[in-house]
PAROSE-926069 format. One record per residue (C-alpha): residue number from 1; x negated, y negated, z. Coordinates in steps of 0.1 Angstrom, whole numbers. Layout:
N
<r NUM <X Y Z>>
...
END
This chain:
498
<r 1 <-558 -133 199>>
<r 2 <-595 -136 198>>
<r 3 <-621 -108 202>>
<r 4 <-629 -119 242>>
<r 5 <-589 -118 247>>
<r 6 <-587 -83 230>>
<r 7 <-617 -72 253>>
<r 8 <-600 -80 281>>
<r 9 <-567 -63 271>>
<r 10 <-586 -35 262>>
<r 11 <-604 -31 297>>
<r 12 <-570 -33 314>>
<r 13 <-559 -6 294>>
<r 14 <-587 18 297>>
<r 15 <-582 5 337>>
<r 16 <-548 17 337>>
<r 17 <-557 49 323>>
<r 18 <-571 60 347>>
<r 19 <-555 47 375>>
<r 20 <-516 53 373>>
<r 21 <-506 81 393>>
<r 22 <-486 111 379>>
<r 23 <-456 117 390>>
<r 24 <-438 152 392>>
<r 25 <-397 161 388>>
<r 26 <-376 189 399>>
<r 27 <-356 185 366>>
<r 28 <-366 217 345>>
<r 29 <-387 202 314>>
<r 30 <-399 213 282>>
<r 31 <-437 213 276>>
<r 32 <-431 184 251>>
<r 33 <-416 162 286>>
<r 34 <-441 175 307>>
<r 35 <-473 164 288>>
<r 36 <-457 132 274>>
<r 37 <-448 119 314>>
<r 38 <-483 131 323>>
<r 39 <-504 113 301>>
<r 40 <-479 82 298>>
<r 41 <-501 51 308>>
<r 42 <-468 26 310>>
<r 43 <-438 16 288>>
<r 44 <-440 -12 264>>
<r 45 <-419 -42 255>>
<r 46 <-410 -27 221>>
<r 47 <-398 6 238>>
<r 48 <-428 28 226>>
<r 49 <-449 48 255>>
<r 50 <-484 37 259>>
<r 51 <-500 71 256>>
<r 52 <-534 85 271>>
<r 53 <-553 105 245>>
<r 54 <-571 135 261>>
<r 55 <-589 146 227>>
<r 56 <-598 125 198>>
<r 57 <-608 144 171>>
<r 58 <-624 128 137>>
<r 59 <-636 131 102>>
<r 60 <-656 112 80>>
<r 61 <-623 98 56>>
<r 62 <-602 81 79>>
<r 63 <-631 68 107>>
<r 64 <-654 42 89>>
<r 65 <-633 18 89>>
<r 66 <-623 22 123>>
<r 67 <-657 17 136>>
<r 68 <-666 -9 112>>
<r 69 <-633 -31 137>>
<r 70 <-652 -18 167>>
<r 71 <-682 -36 158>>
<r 72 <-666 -67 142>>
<r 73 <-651 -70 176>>
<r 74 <-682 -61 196>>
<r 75 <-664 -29 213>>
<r 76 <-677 3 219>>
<r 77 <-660 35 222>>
<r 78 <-640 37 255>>
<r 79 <-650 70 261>>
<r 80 <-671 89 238>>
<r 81 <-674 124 256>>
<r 82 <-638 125 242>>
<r 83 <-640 120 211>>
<r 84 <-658 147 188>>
<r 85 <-661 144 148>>
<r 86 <-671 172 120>>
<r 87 <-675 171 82>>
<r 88 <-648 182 62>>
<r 89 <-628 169 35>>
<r 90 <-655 157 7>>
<r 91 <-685 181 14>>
<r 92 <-692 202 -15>>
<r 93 <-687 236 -4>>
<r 94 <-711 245 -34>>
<r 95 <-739 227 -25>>
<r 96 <-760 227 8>>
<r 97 <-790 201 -3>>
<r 98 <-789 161 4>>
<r 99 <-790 142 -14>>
<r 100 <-754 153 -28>>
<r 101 <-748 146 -63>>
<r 102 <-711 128 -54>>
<r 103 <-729 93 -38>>
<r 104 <-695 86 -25>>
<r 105 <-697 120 -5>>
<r 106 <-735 112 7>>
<r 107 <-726 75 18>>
<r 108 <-695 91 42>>
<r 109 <-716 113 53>>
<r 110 <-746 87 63>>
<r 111 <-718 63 76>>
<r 112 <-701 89 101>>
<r 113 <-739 102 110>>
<r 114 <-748 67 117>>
<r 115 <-713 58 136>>
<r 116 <-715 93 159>>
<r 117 <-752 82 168>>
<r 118 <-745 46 175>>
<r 119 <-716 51 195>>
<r 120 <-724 85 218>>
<r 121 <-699 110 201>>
<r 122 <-708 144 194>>
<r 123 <-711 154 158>>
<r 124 <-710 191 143>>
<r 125 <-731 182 115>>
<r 126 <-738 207 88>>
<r 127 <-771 217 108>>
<r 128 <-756 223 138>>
<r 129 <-737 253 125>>
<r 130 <-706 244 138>>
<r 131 <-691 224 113>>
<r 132 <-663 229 93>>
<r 133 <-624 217 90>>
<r 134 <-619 200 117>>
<r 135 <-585 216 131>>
<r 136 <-603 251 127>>
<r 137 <-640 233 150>>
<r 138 <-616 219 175>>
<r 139 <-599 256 185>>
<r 140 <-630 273 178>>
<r 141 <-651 255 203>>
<r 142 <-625 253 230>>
<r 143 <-622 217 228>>
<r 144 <-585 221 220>>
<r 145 <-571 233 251>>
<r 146 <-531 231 265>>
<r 147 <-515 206 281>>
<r 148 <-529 176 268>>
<r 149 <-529 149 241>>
<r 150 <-549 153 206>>
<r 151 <-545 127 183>>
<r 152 <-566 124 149>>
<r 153 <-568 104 115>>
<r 154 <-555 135 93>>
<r 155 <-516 147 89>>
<r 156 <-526 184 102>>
<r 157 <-535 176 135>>
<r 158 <-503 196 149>>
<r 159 <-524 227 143>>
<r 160 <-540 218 179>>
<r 161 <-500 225 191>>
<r 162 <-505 262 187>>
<r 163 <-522 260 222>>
<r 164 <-496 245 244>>
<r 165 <-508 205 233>>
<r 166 <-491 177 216>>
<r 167 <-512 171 188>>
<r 168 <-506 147 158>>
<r 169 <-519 129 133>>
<r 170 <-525 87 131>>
<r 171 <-539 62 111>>
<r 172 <-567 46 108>>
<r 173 <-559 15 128>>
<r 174 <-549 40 151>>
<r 175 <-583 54 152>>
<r 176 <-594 23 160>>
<r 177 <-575 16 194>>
<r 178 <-579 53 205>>
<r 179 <-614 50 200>>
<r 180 <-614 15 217>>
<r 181 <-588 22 247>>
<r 182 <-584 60 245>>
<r 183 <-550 53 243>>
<r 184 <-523 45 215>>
<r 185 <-484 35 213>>
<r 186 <-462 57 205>>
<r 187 <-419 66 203>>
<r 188 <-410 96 224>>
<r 189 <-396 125 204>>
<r 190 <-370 152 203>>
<r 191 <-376 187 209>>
<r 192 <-365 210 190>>
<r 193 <-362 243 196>>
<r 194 <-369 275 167>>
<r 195 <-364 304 179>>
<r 196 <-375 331 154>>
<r 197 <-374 368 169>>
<r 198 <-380 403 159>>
<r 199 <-409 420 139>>
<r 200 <-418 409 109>>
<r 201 <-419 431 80>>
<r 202 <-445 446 65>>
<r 203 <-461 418 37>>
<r 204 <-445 392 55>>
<r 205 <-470 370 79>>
<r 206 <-470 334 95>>
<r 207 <-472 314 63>>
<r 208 <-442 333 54>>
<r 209 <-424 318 83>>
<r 210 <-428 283 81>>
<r 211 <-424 278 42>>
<r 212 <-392 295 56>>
<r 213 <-384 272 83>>
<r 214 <-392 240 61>>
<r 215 <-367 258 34>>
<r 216 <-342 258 59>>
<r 217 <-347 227 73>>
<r 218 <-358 203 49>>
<r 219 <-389 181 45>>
<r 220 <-369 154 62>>
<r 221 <-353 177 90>>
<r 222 <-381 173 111>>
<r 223 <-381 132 114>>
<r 224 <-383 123 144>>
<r 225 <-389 157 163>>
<r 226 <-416 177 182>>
<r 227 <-408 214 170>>
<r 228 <-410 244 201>>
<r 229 <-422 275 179>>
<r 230 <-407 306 206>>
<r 231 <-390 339 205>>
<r 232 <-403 372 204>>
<r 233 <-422 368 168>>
<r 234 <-439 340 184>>
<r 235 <-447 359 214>>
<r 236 <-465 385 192>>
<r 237 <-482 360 171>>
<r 238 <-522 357 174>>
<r 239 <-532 324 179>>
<r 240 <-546 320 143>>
<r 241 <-510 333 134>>
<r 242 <-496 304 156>>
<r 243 <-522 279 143>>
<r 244 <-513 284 109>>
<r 245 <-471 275 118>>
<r 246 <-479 250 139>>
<r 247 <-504 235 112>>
<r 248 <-473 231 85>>
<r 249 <-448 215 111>>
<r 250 <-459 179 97>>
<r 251 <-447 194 60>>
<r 252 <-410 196 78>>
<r 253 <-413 160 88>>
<r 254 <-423 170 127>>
<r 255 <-445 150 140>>
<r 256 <-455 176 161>>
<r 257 <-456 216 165>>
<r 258 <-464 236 199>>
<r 259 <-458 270 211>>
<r 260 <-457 272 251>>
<r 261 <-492 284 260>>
<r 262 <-491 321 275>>
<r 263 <-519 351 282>>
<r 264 <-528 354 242>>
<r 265 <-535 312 249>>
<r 266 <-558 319 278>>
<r 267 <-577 350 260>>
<r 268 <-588 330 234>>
<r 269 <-598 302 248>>
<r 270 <-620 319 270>>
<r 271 <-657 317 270>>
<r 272 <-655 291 242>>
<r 273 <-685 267 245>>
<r 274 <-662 238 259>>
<r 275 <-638 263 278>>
<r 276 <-640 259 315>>
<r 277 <-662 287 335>>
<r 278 <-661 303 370>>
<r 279 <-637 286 395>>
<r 280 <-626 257 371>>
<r 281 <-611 284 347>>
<r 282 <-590 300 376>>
<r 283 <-575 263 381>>
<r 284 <-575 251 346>>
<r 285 <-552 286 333>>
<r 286 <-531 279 364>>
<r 287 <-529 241 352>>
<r 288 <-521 251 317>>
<r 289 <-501 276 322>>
<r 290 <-476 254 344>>
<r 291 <-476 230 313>>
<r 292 <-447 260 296>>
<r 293 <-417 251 293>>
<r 294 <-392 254 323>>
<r 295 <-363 279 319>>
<r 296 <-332 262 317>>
<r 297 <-348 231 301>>
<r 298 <-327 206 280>>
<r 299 <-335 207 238>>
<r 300 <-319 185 218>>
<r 301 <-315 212 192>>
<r 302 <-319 247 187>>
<r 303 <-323 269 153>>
<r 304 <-326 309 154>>
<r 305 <-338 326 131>>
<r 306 <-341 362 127>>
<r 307 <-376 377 110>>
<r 308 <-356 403 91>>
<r 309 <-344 371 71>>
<r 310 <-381 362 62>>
<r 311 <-398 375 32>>
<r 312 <-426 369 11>>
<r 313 <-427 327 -1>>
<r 314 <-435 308 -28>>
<r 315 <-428 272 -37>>
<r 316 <-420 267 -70>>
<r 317 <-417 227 -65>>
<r 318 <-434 198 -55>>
<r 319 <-431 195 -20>>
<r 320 <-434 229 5>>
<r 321 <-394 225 8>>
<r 322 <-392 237 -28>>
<r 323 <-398 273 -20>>
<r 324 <-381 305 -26>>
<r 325 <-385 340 -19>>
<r 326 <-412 362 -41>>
<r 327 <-378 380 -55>>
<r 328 <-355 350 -63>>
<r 329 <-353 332 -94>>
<r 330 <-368 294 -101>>
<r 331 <-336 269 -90>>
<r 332 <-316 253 -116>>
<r 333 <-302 222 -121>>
<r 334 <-268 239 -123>>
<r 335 <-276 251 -90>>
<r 336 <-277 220 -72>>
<r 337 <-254 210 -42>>
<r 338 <-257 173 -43>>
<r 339 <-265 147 -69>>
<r 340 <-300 141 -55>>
<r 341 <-307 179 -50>>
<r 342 <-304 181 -90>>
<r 343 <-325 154 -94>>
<r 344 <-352 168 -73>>
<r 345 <-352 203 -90>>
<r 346 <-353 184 -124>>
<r 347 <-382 164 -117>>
<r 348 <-402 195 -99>>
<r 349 <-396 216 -130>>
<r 350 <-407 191 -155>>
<r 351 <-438 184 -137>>
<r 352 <-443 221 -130>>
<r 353 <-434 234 -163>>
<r 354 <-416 257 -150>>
<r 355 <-382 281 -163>>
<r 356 <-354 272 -148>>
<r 357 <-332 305 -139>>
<r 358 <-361 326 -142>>
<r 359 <-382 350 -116>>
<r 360 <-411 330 -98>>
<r 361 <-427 366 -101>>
<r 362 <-446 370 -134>>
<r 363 <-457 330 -137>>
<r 364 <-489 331 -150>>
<r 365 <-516 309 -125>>
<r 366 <-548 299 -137>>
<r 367 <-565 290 -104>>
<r 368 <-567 311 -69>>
<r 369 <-574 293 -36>>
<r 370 <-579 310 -4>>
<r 371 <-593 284 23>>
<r 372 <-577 254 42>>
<r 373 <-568 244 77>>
<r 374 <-537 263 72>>
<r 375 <-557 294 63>>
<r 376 <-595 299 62>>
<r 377 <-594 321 96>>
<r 378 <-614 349 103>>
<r 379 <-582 371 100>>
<r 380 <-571 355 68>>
<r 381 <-600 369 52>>
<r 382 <-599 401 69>>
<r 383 <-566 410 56>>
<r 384 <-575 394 21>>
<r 385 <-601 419 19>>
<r 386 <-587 452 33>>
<r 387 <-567 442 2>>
<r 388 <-585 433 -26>>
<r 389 <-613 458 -17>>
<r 390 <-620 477 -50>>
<r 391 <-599 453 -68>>
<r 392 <-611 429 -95>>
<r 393 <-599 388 -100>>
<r 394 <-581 392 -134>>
<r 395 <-597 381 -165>>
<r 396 <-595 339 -172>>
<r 397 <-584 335 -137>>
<r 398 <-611 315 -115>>
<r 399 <-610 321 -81>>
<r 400 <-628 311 -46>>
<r 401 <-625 315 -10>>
<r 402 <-637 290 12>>
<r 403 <-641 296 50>>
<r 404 <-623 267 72>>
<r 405 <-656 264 92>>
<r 406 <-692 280 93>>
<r 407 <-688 299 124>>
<r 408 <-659 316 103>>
<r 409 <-683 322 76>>
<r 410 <-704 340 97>>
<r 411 <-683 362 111>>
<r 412 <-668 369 76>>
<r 413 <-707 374 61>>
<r 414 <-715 401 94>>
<r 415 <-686 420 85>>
<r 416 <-692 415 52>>
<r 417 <-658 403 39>>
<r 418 <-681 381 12>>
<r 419 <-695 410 -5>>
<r 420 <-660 425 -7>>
<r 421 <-645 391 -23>>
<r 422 <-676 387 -44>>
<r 423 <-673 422 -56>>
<r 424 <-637 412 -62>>
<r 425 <-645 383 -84>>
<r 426 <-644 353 -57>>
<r 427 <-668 325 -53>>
<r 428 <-681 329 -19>>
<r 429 <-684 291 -12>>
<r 430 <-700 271 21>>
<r 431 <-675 256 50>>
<r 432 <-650 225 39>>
<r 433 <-616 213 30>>
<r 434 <-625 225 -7>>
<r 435 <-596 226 -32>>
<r 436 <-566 217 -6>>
<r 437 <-569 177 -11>>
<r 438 <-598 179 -38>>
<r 439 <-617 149 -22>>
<r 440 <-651 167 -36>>
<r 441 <-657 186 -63>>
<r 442 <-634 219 -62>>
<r 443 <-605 201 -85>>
<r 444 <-581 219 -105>>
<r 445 <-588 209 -144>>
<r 446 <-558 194 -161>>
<r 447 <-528 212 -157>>
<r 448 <-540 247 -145>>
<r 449 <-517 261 -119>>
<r 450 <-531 275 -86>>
<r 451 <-520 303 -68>>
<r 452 <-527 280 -33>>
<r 453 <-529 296 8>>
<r 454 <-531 257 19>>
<r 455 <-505 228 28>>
<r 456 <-495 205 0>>
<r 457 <-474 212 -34>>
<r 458 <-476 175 -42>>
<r 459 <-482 160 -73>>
<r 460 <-518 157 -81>>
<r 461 <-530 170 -45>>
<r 462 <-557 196 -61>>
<r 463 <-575 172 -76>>
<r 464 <-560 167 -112>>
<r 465 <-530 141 -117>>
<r 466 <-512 174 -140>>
<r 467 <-525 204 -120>>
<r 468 <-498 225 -100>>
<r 469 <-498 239 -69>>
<r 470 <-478 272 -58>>
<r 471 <-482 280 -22>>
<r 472 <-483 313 -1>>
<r 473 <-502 334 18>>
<r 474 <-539 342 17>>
<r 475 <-525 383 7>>
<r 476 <-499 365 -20>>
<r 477 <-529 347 -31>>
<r 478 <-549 376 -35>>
<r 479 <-522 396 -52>>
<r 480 <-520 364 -82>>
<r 481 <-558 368 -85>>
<r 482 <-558 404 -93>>
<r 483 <-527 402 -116>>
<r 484 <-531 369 -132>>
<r 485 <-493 357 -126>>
<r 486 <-476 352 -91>>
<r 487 <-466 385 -76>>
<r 488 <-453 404 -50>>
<r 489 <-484 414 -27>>
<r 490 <-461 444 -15>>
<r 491 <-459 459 -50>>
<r 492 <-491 447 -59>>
<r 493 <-514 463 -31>>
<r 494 <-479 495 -16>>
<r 495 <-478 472 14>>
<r 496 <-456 489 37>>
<r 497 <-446 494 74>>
<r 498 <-468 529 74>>
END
């Protein structure tokens, strides 16, 4: 097909958009069904669903390339005051001056300045001081909001599900025709349900329970599925709690990850800069809130889980299915229930250099990490720090905290939560991806092992092709700095229900 063919297509598309009317049932519906059907444009020959993107969020990694198709077909952007892009993944969160010294990192940074301006989308460029990660900007600013689409070119977009969205992540030729069309094709999805209810005990927080959930389920389980997050833990979760579940669902083979948007939704999101205000908030919380899930709705599978069963998590492996509690022993082989199950815990311990039969608790790390999209919150830090105050980073252990965005490291700096990590021994660094994917210079060196609060376990993913990655939560993290090996935060710092 030729570029004026394409056009064309594309026109009809954007058309179509906007003209298809919505179309209500009585049937009761999950919140997966009822933003699917409302943003459906049509239903094409292959099956897939040709879907309208509300929000299109971007970075600098995965959008050059799509704009560079835009302009060898002579398109523009469909719809520009939709899309919004941020800095993230190879900033240097140790240097604030351009010219950077990584000229790979200066020339993205040029290229998505020079895209943004060319095209009409908005850009939270370091000076605006609202850059940052860009699934901790979207929430932040009230862009994400419920009952809509969200699609971006990075595997965490189901973070944005914590509000009541379907959010997920696409490539970059999908970048491309969302950009072009504001739309994309897509296969609907499962739902299923988790149910995790109770109170949580004390030491235990949201990372906590999705390492648990992916344990449960599998890095594969999720294939195919939307996940609904619900049950009374859920209920009680904050919305960074829920953001940082949601945020992990892709690491359980979900595409996506929501929880049902209720009053806790709604208080956050309002007075953000992109929030609505007056009368159009009264209509838009009535809107969203009719977006929940409908009692009595059909799931095509449903887990429980009760929070008394989670505890404390580590991985020990090399994927975030590989976990274990804080007081369990490193699998072994012998263990195994399958052929490839031994085979997986064989390779993850040979890369990981790691004891087979032994306790996780005592492993000696090298490298702490507190930061990512997962968790470099406000409240991440504020519970890292009514920790560690007084407390000092153990001797040969290098440590740094990173804030997911600079409106985060504000509020961290006003309450002073830097002076009490500094104090600590951290490196106070600047807003970024920083050590979770390593695409700038916080790498780990060789095979160090880091005591990790992001995503990813993989081989490699910090930065060095023989580093290691052990993941938990920001307080686990914090408890492996001050101890040098990984430890039980509860001993560690008398965490208790008091």
């Amino acid at each position: 097909m030729q570029a004026p063919a394409i056009v064309s297509a594309f026109r009809i598309v954007v058309f179509l958009c906007h003209t298809l009317p919505i179309t209500m049932s009585a049937q009761p519906k999950s919140l997966f069904e009822k933003v699917w059907d409302a943003h459906a444009v049509r239903t094409l020959a292959n099956g897939q669903t040709q879907l309208l993107i509300g929000t299109h969020l971007i970075h600098e990694v995965t959008s050059p390339q799509a704009f560079g198709m835009l302009r060898d077909l002579g398109l523009k952007v469909a719809f520009p005051h939709r899309t919004f892009a941020t800095v993230d993944h190879i900033v240097p969160t140790n240097e604030l001056v351009e010219p950077y010294k990584d000229n790979l990192a200066q020339a993205m940074m040029d290229e998505l300045r020079k895209n943004c301006a060319q095209f009409g989308v908005t850009f939270f460029d370091r000076a605006s001081g609202k850059q940052g990660i860009v699934h901790i900007v979207g929430p932040e600013q009230g862009i994400t909001q419920p009952g809509t689409t969200i699609a971006c070119g990075d595997s965490h977009t189901s973070t944005h599900g914590a509000f009541g969205a379907i959010a997920f992540g696409i490539g970059t030729s999908q970048v491309r025709d969302v950009l072009a069309t504001q739309t994309m094709a897509l296969g609907a999805l499962k739902v299923r349900r988790i149910e995790v209810n109770g109170k949580l005990r004390a030491g235990v927080y949201a990372k906590d329970v999705i390492l648990h959930i992916i344990r449960l389920t599998g890095v594969n389980g999720g294939t195919g599925f939307a996940y609904e997050y619900a049950g009374s833990t859920f209920d009680a979760f904050t919305m960074e709690e829920r953001m940082t579940v949601c945020n992990m669902s892709i690491e359980g083979g979900a595409r996506v990850g929501y929880v049902n948007p209720d009053e806790t939704t709604f208080a956050y999101l309002k007075g953000r800069p992109y929030s609505p205000t007056g009368a159009a908030w009264d209509a838009a919380v009535a809107r969203w809130r009719s977006f929940a899930s409908d009692t009595g709705c059909r799931y095509d599978d449903v887990i429980k889980i009760n929070a008394d069963d989670v505890a404390p998590s580590v991985t020990w492996g090399i994927n975030p299915g590989q976990g274990i509690s804080i007081t369990e022993n490193i699998p072994s082989p012998e263990t195994a229930t399958s052929d490839d199950d031994r085979a997986g815990i064989i390779e993850a311990l040979e890369y990981m250099k790691l004891p087979a039969g032994k306790p996780i608790k005592g492993v000696k790390i090298n490298v702490a990490f507190i930061g990512s999209c997962t968790n470099g919150r406000l409240s991440d830090f504020q519970e890292v720090a009514r920790y560690i105050k007084g407390r000092k980073v153990a001797p040969g252990v290098r440590a740094i905290a990173v804030p997911g965005s600079q409106i985060v490291g504000l509020q961290c700096e006003k309450l002073g939560l830097d002076k009490i990590l500094v104090e600590a021994g951290f490196e106070w660094r600047a807003a970024g991806c920083s050590m979770c994917l390593a695409m700038n210079p916080d790498k780990l060196i060789g095979d160090e092992l880091c005591a990790s609060s992001s995503n990813r376990n993989f081989k490699g993913r910090q930065g060095s092709i023989t580093g290691r990655t052990v993941l938990m939560s920001p307080v686990m993290v914090a408890a492996a700095a001050v101890t040098g090996v990984v430890s039980d935060a509860r001993e560690v710092f008398a965490v208790s229900n008091n």
